[in-house]
N, C-alpha and C positions, 0 to 999 in steps of 0.2 A: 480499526483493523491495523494490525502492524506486525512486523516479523520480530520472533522472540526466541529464533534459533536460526545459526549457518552453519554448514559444512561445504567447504570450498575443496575440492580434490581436482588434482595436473589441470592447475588453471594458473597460466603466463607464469610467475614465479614463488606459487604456491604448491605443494605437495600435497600438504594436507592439514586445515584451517578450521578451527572451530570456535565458531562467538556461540557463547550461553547467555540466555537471561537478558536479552536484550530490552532495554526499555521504550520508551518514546520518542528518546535519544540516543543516537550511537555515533562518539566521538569517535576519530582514529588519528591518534598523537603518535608522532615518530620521527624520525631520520629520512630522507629522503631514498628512495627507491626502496623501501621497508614493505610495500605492499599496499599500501593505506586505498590506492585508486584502484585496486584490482580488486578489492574486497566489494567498489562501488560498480566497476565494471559487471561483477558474479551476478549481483541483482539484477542489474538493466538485462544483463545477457534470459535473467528468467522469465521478466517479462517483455523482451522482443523489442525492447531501446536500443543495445548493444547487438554487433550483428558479428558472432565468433568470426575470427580469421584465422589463418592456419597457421600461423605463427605463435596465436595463443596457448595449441598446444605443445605440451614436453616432450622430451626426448624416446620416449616409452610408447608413444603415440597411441595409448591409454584414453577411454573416452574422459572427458571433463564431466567430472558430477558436481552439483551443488543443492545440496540438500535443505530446506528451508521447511521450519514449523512458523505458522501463519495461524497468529490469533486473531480470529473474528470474533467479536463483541455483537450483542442480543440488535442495538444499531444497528450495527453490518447488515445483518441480516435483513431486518427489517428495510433498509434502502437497496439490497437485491433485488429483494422481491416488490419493492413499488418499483424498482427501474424493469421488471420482467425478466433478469438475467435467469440462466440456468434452468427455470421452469417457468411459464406462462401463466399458469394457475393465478387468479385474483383472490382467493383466499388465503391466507398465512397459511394454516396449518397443513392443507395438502401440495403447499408449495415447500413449506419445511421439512415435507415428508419425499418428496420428488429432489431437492436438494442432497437430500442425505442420502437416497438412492445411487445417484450420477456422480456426486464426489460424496463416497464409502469412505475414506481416510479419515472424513471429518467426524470428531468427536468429542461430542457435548460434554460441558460441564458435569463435571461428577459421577464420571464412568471412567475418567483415568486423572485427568490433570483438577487439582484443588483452586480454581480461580472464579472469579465475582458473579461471571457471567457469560454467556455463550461460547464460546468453545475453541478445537486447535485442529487446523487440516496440516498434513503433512505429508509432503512429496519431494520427489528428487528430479531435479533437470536433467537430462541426457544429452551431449552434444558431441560427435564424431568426426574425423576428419573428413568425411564425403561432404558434410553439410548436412546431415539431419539430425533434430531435433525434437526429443519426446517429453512428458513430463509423465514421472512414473509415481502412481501415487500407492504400489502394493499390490492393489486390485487386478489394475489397468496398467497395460504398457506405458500407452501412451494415453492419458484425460486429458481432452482437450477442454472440458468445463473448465480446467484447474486457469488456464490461461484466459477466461471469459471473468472471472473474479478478482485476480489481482489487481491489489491498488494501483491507479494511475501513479506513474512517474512526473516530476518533473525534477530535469536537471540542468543543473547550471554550469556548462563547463569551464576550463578555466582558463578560456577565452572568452566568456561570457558572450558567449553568440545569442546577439538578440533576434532575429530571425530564423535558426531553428527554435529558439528558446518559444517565440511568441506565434508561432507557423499554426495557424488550424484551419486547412482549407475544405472544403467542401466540394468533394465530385464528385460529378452529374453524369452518369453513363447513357438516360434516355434522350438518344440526340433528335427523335423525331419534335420533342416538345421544347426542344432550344428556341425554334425560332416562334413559338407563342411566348415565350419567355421573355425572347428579347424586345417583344410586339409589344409588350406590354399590354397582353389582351385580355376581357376578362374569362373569370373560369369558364363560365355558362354559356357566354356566348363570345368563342372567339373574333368575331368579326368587330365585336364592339372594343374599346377603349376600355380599362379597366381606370374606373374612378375612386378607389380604395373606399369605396362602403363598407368592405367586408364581411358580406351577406355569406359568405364561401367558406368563413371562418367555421360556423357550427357545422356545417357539412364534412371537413375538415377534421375537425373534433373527434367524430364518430368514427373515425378511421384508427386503427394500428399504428404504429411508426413502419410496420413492414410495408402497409398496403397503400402507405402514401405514394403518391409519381414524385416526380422531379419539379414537374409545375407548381403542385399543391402544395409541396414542400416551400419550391420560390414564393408561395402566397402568402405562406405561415412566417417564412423570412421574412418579409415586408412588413405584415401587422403585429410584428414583435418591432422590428427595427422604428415602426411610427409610435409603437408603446415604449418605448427605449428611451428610458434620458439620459443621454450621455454626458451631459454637464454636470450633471449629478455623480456619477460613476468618477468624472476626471476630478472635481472638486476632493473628493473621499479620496482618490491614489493622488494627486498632492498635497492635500493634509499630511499621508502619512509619510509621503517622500520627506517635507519639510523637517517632519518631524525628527524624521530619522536619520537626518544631516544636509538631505539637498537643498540646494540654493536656487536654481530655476524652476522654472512654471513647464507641465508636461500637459501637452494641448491635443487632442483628439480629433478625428475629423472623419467623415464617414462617405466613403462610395457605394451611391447605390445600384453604379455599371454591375448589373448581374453578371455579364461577362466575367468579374472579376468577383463574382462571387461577396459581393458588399463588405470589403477587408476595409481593415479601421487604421489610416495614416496615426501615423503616432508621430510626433514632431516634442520639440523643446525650444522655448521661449525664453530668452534671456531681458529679465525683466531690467536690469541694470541698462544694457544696450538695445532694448526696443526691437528685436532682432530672433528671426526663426531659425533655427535648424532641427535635419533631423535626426533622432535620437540616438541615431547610430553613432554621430560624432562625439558623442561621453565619450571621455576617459573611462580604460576599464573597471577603476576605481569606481566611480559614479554611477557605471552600466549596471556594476553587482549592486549598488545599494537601491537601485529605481526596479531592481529583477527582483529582488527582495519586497520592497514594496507592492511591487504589483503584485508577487504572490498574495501579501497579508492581504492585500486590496479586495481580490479577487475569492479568497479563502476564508473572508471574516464571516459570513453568514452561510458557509457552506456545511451541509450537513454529512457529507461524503467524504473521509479521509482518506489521502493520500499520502504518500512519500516525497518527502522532499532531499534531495541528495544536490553537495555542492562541495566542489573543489574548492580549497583552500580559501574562505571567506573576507580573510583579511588583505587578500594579493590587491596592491598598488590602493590600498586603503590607509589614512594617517592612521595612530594609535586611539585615538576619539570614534572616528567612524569603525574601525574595528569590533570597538566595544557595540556602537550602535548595531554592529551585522549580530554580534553575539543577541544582542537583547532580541534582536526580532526575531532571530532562529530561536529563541527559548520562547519567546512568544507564539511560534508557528505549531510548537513543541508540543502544545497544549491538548493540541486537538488533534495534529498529526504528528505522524513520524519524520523525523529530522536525521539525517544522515550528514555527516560531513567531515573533510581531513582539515586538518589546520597544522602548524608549525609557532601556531601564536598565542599566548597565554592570555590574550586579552577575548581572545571569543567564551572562556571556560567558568568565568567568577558566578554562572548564576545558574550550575550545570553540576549536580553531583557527582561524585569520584564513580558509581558504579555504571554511568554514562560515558564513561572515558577508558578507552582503551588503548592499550601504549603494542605498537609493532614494530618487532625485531626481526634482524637476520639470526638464523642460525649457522652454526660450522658449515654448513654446505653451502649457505647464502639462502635461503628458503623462507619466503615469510612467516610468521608465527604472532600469536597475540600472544601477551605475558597474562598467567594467569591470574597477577597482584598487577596493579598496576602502582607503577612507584607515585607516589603522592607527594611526599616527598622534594624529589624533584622538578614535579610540576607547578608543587608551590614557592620554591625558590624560584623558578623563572615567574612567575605571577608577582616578585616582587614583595614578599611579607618576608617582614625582620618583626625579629621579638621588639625593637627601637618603636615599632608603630604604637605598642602598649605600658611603655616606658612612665612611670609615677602618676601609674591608672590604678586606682583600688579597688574599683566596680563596673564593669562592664554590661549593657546592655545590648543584646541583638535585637534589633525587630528585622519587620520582612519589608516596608515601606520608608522612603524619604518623605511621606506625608507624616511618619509614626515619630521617624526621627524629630522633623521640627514640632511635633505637640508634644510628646511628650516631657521636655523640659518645659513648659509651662505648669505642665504636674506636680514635678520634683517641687519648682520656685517656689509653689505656696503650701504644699505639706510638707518640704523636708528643708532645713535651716544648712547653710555652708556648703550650699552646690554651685554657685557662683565665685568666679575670681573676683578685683579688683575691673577689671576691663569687660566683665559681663559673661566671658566664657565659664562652662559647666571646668567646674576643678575635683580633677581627684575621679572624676566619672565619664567613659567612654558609651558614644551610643553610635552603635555600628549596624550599620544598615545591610539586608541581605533580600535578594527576591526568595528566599526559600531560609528555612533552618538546617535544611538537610544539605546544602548547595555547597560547593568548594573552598568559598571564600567562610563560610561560617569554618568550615571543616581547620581553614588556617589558623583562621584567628583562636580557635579551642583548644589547637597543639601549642600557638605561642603561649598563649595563659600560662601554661604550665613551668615555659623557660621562664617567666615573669615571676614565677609565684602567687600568681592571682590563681588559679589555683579553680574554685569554688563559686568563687564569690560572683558570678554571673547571673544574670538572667534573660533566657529567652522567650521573649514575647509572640507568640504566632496568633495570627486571625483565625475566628471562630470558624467561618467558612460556612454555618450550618451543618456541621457534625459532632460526633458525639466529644465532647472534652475531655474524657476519659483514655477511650482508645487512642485518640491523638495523641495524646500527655503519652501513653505508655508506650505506644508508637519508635516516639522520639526517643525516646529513654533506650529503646531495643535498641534502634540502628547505631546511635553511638556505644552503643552495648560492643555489638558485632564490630563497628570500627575501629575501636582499639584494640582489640583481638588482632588485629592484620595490621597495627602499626607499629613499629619498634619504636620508636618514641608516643608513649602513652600519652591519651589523652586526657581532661580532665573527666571526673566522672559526672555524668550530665544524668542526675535522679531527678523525682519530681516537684521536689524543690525547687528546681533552678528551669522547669518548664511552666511559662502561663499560657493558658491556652483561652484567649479573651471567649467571656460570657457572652460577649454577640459578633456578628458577622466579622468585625472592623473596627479598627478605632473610633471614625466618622462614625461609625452608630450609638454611639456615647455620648454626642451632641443634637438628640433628637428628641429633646425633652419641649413638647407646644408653649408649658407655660414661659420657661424660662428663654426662647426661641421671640416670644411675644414680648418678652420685658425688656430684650437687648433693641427692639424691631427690626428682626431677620425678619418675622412677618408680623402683620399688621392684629391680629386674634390667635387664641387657639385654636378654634374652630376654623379659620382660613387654611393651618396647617393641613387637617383630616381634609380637606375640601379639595388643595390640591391636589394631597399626595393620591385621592380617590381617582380623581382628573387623571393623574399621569398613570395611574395603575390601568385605570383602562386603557388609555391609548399605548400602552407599551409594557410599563411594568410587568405585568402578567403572562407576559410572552417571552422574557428572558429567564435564563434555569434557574435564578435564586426565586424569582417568581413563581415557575411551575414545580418549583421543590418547595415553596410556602404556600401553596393551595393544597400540595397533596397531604402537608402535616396538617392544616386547619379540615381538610375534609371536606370545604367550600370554597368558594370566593367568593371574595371583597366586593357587597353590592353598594351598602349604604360610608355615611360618615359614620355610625354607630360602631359599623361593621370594623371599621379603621380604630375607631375609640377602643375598642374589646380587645382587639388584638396587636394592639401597638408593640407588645412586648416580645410577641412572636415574630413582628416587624423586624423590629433592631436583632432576632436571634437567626431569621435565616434569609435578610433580604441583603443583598451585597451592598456595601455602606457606600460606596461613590457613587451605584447609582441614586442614590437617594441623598443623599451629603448635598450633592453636586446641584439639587433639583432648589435646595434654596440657600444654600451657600455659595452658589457658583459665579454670584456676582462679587465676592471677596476674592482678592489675591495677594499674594505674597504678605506686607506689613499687617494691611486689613484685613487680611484671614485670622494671623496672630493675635492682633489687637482682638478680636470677634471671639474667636476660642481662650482665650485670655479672661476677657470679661465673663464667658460662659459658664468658664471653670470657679472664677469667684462668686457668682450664683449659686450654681449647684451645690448640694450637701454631697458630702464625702460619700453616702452610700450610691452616685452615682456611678462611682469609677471604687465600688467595694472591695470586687476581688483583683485589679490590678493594684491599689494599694496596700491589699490585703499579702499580696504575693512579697511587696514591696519590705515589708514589715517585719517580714519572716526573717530578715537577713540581720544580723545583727549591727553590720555597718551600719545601716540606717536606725537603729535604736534611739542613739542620741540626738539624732538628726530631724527628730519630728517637731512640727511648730506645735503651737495649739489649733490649729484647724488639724490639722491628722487627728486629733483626742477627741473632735466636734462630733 
């Protein structure tokens, strides 16, 4: 679910504001006092985060509309109706059908908008100087279902308050059963002690969320909180704190004083000084990277999209952890929507130009989005000079740092004069991007052109499991359409200069049993099918490359046989690091090299066909083939 249209009208220092085509991500790049947090305020004000003041409105005392198309995908849907929202119905289809009833605005795929999958509601917020608030969806004055659907917010503002940030309390209005509560007595028979059997749980069960009490509800709290592992939960959010620049240890700790409703102490451990505090004392700096964290933390197996909106991500952040907020926000990106202003060219390299939107004042002072956004610009403060490609002949993009250091082990033994004297690639740039479509590719394509490189490129994207065709042609469109809206043209990127790898990933190029057996990655062939069988049941099969590789075979994966038949289908739509990872994962850094190294002088050239096939095509490298390219 995400918003993919605003209309902002006499709101705080907007007139009248319109974003199109909004994607997964909506930057707001600009000057300060431009409008950037007003555009985040319009949202929150829709769904009941933000609480209108009277100062928000204009001088015309004109009601505030903000008009919002809201695309819901066939998902959405489907977790509406397991959560009960809007209609009660346990069947899908008379709950689709009751749905469509109570919000009328909304309309399916293929009765007006051209898109993948489920459909667009759209409605207008009303908000007046008395205080009230409707949301009009055409139909209906005021739909109150429309406000029962919207994505949860969370915001981070930019005092990164972690106690509203982290606030979810729970009140209890039936005060007759406080004091069985706080007795700690059991359901059945108040007079006794409750010894947490949990016999009360299937009774429990059978119930509504509406028809539960207070107590039953307290019961359910407990036999979750004894099924709870928290060490587990706090292990996972500082793995990824660390990962993502923190230094301390974030320690958890749980009250089960019902009174207070079993809130969870969040502290910080300073593992250098042996020493606790509580979390509150970060630096704002640190607060926003551990708020980030816990989001990813708490969001990575969530099936429910929401919005994420965040005030300026790099405030009191070095240039490095900067970068780290961008990469996690384009991580969050994935699966939800991302909102956020910045002033900083380091949150934007892995975020494409039509994600970024630049706001201006107008002659009256009045905010406005620009309907180009200058590029330009954006990439001069980013930092790229034509000097970064300076007596480079051929340039490679890929989308991985795992792609960047393997693939020069390629060049080394099929192409002659890719090395200097000191061991570096001469004469060949290989530039690394999380996307091909992303800003920082968008830079480095315009400088080729001050360079004279001109052509002579290649970008490498992972398979993904989709079709190689449409991808390839894909890519070719969008830089089609971008140089159209650039005054300094870009190279022209045809299908030449697109490979679009034959399987998932790189890593799936190194998953040959015999050759895997003769390095001793593993011990047989048949060890390989054994475990990768092993992992696929215990997991494989439950992540999307997995349930998009059952639905192309038709079955799943019983036997070793089953594994042996289908290998190939393996390496085309199972995601490569999880499987890479499953027995390569004890190599790192040198002995990874060294390992794929040896792998590549193994294998016959038809293992890596059509990436040197791509390679071949260029004439630069004509001269440059050994006799293993000719094998």
């Amino acid at each position: 679910m995400r918003i993919e249209y605003i209309r902002i009208s006499n709101f705080k220092s907007i007139d009248n504001l319109e974003i199109k085509d909004i994607e997964n991500a909506l930057i707001l790049v600009g000057q300060n006092n431009t409008g950037k947090s007003t555009v985040i305020d319009a949202i929150r004000a829709v769904c009941g985060d933000y609480k209108i003041q009277f100062d928000d409105f204009d001088d015309s005392g004109a009601n505030i509309e903000i008009s919002i198309r809201l695309r819901i995908f066939d998902s959405d849907l489907a977790n509406l109706q397991k959560m009960g929202l809007v209609s009660r119905c346990r069947r899908y289809e008379p709950w689709l059908r009751e749905f469509g009833e109570r919000l009328p605005s909304y309309v399916p795929d293929g009765e007006e908008f051209d898109e993948p999958d489920g459909g667009v509601l759209s409605f207008t917020f009303y908000a007046n100087r008395t205080g009230k608030v409707r949301w009009d969806d055409g139909f209906h004055k005021n739909n109150q279902w429309i406000s029962t659907i919207f994505p949860k917010i969370y915001y981070l503002d930019a005092e990164r308050n972690l106690t509203v940030f982290s606030r979810d309390m729970l009140f209890l209005q039936e005060n007759e059963e406080m004091k069985c509560m706080k007795a700690g007595c059991c359901i059945f028979e108040h007079a006794k002690k409750c010894n947490h059997c949990f016999s009360c749980i299937g009774l429990i069960n059978r119930k509504t969320v509406e028809e539960l009490t207070a107590f039953e509800t307290s019961k359910l709290l407990e036999y979750k909180t004894y099924q709870m592992n928290l060490d587990e939960f706090s292990a996972k959010v500082n793995r990824i704190y660390r990962r993502n620049g923190g230094q301390d240890t974030i320690v958890y700790s749980m009250n089960n004083d019902l009174e207070s409703m079993l809130t969870v102490n969040t502290e910080i451990h300073t593992d250098a000084g042996g020493f606790t505090r509580p979390v509150s004392y970060m630096g704002r700096g640190m607060r926003s990277i551990y708020m980030l964290s816990l989001l990813e933390a708490d969001l990575d197996d969530s099936n429910y999209p929401c919005i994420i909106m965040m005030e300026e991500p790099e405030m009191s952040l070095h240039p490095t952890l900067q970068k780290k907020s961008g990469d996690i926000l384009y991580r969050l990106s994935k699966k939800h929507q991302v909102i956020f202003t910045t002033h900083s060219p380091n949150l934007l390299p892995n975020f494409n130009s039509r994600q970024i939107r630049q706001m201006v004042c107008d002659r009256e002072g009045r905010s406005v989005v620009k309907e180009k956004t200058d590029i330009s610009v954006i990439l001069s403060d980013l930092g790229y000079t034509a000097n970064d490609l300076m007596n480079v002949n051929f340039v490679f993009i890929v989308e991985g740092k795992q792609d960047k250091s393997r693939l020069p082990i390629l060049l080394k033994k099929y192409y002659s004069e890719m090395y200097d004297e000191d061991g570096n690639l001469s004469r060949v740039a290989i530039i690394t991007t999380n996307s091909c479509t992303n800003i920082k590719t968008y830079a480095n394509l315009k400088y080729m052109n001050q360079v004279y490189i001109r052509d002579q490129f290649l970008m490498i994207r992972d398979g993904d499991g989709k079709n190689p065709k449409e991808l390839r042609k894909q890519l070719c469109r969008y830089y089609e359409e971008q140089d159209l809206r650039d005054v300094d043209h870009l190279p022209r990127v045809t299908e030449k200069n697109v490979l679009i790898l034959k399987y998932y990933s790189f890593e799936n190029y190194f998953l040959n049993p015999a050759i895997m057996a003769k390095l001793g990655v593993i011990k047989s062939e048949s060890d390989f099918y054994k475990i990768f069988l092993q992992k696929w049941k215990e997991y494989l099969n439950r992540i999307r490359s997995g349930i998009h590789l059952k639905q192309i075979m038709g079955h799943d994966l019983q036997s070793i046989q089953d594994v042996k038949d289908n290998m190939e289908l393996i390496k085309r739509y199972m995601r490569g690091h999880n499987v890479f990872d499953i027995f390569y994962g004890r190599y790192k850094g040198e002995r990874e090299r060294e390992i794929l190294n040896r792998y590549i002088e193994e294998a016959d050239r038809d293992a890596f066909k059509d990436i040197l096939d791509a390679i071949d095509s260029f004439v630069y490298f004509e001269n440059k083939k050994t006799d293993s390219s000719e094998a």
